[in-house]
C-alpha positions as CSV (number, residue, x, y, z in Angstrom):
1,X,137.2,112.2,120.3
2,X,138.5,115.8,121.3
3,X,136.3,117.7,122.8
4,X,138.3,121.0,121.9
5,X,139.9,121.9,118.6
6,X,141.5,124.8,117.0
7,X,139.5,126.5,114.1
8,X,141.6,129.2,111.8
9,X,139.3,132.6,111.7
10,X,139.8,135.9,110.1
11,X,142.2,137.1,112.8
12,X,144.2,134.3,113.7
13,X,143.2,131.1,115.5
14,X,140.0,130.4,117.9
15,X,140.0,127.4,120.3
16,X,136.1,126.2,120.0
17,X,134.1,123.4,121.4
18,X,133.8,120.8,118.7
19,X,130.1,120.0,119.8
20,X,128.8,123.3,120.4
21,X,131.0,125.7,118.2
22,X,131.4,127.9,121.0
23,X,134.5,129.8,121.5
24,X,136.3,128.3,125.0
25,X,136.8,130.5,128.0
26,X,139.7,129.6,130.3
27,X,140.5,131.9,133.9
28,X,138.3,134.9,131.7
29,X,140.5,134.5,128.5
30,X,138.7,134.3,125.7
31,X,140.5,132.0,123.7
32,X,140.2,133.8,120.2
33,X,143.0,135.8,117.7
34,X,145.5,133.4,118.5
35,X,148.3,132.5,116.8
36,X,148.4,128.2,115.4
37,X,150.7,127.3,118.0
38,X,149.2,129.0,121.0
39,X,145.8,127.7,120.2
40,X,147.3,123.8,119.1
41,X,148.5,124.1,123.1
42,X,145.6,125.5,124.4
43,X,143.8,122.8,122.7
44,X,146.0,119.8,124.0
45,X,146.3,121.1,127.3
46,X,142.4,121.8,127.9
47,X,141.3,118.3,125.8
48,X,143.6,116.9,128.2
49,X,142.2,118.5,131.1
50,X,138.4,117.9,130.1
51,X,139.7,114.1,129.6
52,X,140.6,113.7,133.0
53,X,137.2,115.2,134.2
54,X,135.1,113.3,132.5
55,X,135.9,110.2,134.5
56,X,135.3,112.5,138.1
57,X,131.6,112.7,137.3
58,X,128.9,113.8,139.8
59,X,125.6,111.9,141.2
60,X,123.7,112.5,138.7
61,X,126.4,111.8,135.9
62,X,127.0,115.4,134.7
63,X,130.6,116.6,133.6
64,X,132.4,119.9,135.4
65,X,131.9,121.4,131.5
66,X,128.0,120.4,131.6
67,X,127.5,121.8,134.4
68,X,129.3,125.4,133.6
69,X,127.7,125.8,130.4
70,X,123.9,125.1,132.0
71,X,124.9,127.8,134.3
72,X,126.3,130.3,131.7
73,X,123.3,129.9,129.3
74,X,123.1,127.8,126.1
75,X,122.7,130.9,124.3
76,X,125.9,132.6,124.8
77,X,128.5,132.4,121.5
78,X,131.4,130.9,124.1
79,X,132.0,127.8,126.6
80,X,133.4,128.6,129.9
81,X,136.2,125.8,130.5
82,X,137.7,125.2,134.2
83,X,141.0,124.2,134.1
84,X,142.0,123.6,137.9
């Protein structure tokens, strides 16, 4: 299942997290207004990226994204994505 998706707003295109809603962060971008095709390849690339992650878990099973958004604060309207 994709982690990440692309979700059509009032000013173009967001890339959210399709668990949390949230609107993704990647290097301090805020991945919102964008046009379809710039958020379809932010989308692929970071769903690929995340994919690849979740197999490099830590001791205690958590995943890089778990581990950012605990430290951000569940209560903020974006997730913070680290693409390496």
């Amino acid at each position: 299942m994709a982690r990440y998706l692309a979700r059509r707003g009032v000013e173009g295109f967001s890339v959210v997290s399709a668990q949390t809603g949230r609107i993704a962060i990647v290097n301090g971008r805020l991945l919102d207004e964008l046009d379809e095709d710039e958020a379809d390849d932010f989308v692929d690339l970071i769903n690929c990226v995340e994919g690849e992650s979740l197999m490099e878990t830590d001791d205690v099973g958590e995943t890089a994204e778990a581990t950012s958004l605990a430290a951000v604060g569940a209560s903020r309207p974006y997730a913070p994505v680290a693409l390496a």
